[in-house]
C-alpha positions in Angstrom: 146.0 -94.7 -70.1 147.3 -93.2 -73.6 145.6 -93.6 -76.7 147.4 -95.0 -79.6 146.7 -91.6 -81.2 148.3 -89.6 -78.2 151.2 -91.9 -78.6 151.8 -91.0 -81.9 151.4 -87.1 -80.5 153.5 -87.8 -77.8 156.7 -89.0 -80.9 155.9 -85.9 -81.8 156.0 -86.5 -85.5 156.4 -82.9 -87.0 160.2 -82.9 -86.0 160.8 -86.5 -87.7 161.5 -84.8 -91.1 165.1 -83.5 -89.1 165.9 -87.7 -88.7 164.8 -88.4 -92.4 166.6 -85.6 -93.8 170.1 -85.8 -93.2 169.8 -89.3 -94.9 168.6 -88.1 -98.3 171.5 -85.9 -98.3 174.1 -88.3 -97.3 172.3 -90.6 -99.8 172.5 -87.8 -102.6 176.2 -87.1 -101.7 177.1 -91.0 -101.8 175.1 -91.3 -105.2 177.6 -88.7 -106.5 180.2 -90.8 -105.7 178.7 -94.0 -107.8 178.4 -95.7 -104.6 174.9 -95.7 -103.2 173.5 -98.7 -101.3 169.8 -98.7 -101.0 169.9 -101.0 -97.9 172.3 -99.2 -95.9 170.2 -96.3 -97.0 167.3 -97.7 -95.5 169.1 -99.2 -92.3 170.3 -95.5 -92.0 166.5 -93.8 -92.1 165.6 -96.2 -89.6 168.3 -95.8 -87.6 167.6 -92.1 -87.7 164.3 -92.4 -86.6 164.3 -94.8 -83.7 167.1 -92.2 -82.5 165.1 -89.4 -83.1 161.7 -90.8 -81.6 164.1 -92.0 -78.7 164.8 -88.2 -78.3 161.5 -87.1 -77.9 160.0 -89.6 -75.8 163.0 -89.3 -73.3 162.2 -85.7 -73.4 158.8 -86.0 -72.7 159.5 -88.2 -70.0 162.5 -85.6 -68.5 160.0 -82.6 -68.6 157.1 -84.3 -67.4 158.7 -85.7 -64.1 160.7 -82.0 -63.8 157.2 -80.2 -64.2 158.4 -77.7 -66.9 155.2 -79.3 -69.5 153.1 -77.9 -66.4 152.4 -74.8 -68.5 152.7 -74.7 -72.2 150.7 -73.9 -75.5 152.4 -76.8 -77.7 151.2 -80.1 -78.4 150.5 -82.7 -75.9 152.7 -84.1 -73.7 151.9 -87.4 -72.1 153.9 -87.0 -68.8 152.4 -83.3 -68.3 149.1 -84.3 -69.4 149.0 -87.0 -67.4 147.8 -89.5 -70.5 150.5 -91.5 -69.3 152.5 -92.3 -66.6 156.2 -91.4 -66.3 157.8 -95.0 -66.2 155.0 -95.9 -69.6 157.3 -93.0 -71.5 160.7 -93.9 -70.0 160.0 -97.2 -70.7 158.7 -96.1 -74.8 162.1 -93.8 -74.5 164.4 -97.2 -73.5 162.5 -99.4 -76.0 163.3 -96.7 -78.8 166.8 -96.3 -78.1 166.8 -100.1 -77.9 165.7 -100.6 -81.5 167.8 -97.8 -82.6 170.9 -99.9 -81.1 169.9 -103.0 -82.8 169.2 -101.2 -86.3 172.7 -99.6 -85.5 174.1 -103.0 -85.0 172.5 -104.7 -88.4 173.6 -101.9 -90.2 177.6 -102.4 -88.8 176.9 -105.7 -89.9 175.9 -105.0 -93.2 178.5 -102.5 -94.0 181.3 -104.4 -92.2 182.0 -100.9 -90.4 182.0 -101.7 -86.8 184.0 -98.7 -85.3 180.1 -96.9 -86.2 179.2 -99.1 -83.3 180.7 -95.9 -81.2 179.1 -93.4 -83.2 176.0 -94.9 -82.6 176.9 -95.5 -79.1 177.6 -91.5 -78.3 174.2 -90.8 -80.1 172.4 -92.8 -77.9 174.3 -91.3 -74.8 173.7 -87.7 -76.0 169.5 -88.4 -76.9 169.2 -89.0 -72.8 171.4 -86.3 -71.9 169.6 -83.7 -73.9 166.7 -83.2 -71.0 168.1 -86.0 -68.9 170.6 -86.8 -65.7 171.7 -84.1 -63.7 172.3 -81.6 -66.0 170.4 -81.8 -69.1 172.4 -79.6 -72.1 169.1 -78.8 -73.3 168.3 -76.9 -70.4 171.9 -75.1 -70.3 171.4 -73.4 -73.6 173.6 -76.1 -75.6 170.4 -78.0 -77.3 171.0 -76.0 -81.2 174.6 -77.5 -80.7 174.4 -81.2 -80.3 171.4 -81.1 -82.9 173.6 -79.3 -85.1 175.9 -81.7 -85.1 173.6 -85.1 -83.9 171.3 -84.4 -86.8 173.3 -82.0 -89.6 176.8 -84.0 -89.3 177.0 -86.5 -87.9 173.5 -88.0 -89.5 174.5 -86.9 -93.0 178.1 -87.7 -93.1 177.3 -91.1 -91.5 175.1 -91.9 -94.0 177.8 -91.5 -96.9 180.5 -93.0 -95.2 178.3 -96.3 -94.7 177.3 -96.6 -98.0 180.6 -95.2 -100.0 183.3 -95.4 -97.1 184.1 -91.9 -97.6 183.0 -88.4 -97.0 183.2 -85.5 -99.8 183.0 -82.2 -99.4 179.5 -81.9 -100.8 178.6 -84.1 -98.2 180.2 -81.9 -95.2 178.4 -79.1 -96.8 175.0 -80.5 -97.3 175.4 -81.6 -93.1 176.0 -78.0 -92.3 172.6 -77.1 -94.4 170.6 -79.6 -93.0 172.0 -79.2 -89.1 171.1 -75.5 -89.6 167.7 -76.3 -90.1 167.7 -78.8 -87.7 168.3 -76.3 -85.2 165.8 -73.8 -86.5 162.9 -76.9 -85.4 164.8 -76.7 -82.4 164.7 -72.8 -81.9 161.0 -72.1 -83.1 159.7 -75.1 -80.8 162.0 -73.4 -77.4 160.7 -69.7 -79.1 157.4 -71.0 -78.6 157.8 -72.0 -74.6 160.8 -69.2 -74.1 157.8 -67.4 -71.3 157.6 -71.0 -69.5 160.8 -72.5 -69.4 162.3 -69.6 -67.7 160.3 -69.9 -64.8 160.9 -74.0 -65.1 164.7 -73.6 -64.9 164.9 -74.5 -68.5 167.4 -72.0 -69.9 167.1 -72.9 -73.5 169.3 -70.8 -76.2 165.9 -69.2 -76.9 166.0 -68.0 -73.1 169.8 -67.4 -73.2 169.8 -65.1 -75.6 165.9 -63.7 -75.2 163.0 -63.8 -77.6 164.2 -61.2 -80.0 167.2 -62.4 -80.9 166.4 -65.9 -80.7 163.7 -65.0 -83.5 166.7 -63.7 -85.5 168.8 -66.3 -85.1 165.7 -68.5 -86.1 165.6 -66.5 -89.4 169.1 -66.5 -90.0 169.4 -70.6 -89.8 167.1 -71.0 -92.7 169.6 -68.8 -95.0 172.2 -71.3 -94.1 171.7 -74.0 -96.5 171.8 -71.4 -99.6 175.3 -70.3 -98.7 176.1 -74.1 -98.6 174.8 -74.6 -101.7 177.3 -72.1 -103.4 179.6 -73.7 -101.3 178.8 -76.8 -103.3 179.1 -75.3 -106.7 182.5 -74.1 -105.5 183.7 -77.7 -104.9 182.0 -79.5 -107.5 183.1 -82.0 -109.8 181.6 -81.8 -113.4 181.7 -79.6 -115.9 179.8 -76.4 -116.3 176.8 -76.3 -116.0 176.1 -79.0 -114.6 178.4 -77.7 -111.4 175.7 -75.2 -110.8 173.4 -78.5 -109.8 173.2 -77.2 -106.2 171.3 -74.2 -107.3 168.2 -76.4 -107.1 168.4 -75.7 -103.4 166.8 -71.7 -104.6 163.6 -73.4 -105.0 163.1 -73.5 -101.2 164.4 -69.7 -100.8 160.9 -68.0 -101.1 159.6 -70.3 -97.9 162.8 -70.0 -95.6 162.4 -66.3 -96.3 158.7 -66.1 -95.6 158.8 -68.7 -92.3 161.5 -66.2 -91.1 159.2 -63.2 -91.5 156.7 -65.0 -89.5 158.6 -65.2 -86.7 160.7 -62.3 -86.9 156.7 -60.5 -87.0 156.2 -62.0 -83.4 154.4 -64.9 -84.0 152.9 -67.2 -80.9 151.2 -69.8 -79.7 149.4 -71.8 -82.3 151.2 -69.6 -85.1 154.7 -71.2 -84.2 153.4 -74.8 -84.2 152.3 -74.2 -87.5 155.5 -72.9 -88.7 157.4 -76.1 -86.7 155.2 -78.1 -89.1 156.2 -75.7 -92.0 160.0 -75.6 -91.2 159.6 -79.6 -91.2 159.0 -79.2 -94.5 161.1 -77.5 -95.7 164.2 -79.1 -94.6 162.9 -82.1 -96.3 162.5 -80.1 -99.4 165.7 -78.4 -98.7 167.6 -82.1 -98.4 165.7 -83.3 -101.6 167.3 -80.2 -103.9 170.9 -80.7 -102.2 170.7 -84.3 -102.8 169.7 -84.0 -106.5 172.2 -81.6 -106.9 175.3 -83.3 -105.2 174.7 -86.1 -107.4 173.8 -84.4 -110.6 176.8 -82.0 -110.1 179.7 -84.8 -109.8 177.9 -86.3 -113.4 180.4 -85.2 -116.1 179.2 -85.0 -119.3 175.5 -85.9 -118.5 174.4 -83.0 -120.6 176.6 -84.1 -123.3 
């Protein structure tokens, strides 16, 4: 029987800063159109992490009974470990995705926006179908792409449009930024496994395209969010300088480059968990920046 400790493994809380995220920017990008609300904020987070915690249990659960956690060097898995039985994590999956549908619910309540019911609906659908029914997307190579746009734009832009009713174009940008480094958890936790889950029949993009390149591509997601952030300037509202808010984003640019280096030197095992941890980071640090500066951008005259 599983710990409470091994439970709290088995959410696998390293990749919860891709749920949180996507809100701060949404939040940021609905702040710089005078219309944040903290509770649909918070509904939002929570919504994002039930969904996100749904995702990983169900995945645990998928792999476990499949036998590709069999052989692996990352963190423990409670199906493949055998801490816990297969209907214990289907049944944690279901009860996630269950509170994620009644946060969902509370939060179309709230905001009077009930068509997100659907939104919500095809989230919940594609967090089973990622390593689940007959044919899993995860394991066909298409994982990067529904995260992309699961957690980068659908997460951020929902979280504007529930508090402000609209989307800007900050806010499209700063989704692109975060689903690119939503992906690069994504990559550098398949990168880790590529040696395993080819012999599993898991034929992740990391396998699809082979380690080297998939260690590029890792690299080249974490330059994504700069190019959104001059993206942002291009768009953006106030006067100058205050357009050049988005610019905050260059703090982050020393660690994206050096976690790319990192991998790109052939980093393994233990090495990569560390950098998931590290990439975990810095999206959050990444969403903080784009948030401050999608509001602080769109604030004529604030240096007046």
């Amino acid at each position: 029987m599983a710990t409470a400790s091994q439970w709290v493994e088995g959410a696998r809380p390293k990749t919860l800063p891709a749920a949180v995220a996507p809100v701060i920017v949404g939040t940021g990008a609905a702040a710089g159109l005078d219309a944040v609300d903290p509770l649909a904020a918070l509904l939002c987070a929570l919504l994002a992490l039930a969904l996100q915690v749904a995702v990983n249990y169900a995945n645990d659960y998928s792999d476990g009974v499949r036998g590709t956690d069999e052989v692996r060097t990352g963190p423990m898995r409670l199906v493949g470990s055998g801490a816990a039985s297969p209907a214990a994590v289907k049944r944690a999956a279901l009860l996630s995705g269950l509170a994620a549908a009644l946060i969902g619910v509370a939060l179309c309540a709230y905001t009077e926006r009930w068509w997100l019911l659907v939104v919500g609906a095809v989230s919940l659908v594609a967090a089973w179908g990622y390593t689940g029914g007959r044919r899993p997307y995860g394991y066909l190579g298409l994982g990067e792409v529904m995260v992309f746009v699961f957690f980068g734009l659908v997460a951020t832009a929902g979280t504007t449009y529930a508090q402000a009713g609209t989307v800007s174009a900050g806010a499209w940008l700063g989704a692109i930024a975060i689903g690119s480094l939503a992906c690069a958890l994504l990559m550098v936790n398949n990168i880790r496994d590529v040696r395993t889950d080819a012999p599993a029949g898991k034929h992740t993009l990391a396998v699809r395209l082979g380690e080297e390149r998939a260690r590029a591509v890792f690299a080249g997601t974490l330059l994504v969010p700069f190019v959104a952030a001059l993206g942002m300037i291009a768009v953006g509202g106030a006067e100058v300088p205050l357009r050049f808010a988005p610019i905050l984003v260059l703090t982050a640019l020393g660690p994206a480059i050096r976690l790319g280096q990192i991998v790109r030197a052939g980093a393994e095992g233990q090495a990569l968990i560390a950098v998931l941890r590290d990439v975990g980071r810095l999206e959050l640090m990444v969403s903080v920046a784009l948030a401050l500066g999608l509001w602080w951008s769109t604030q004529p005259g604030a240096l007046a």
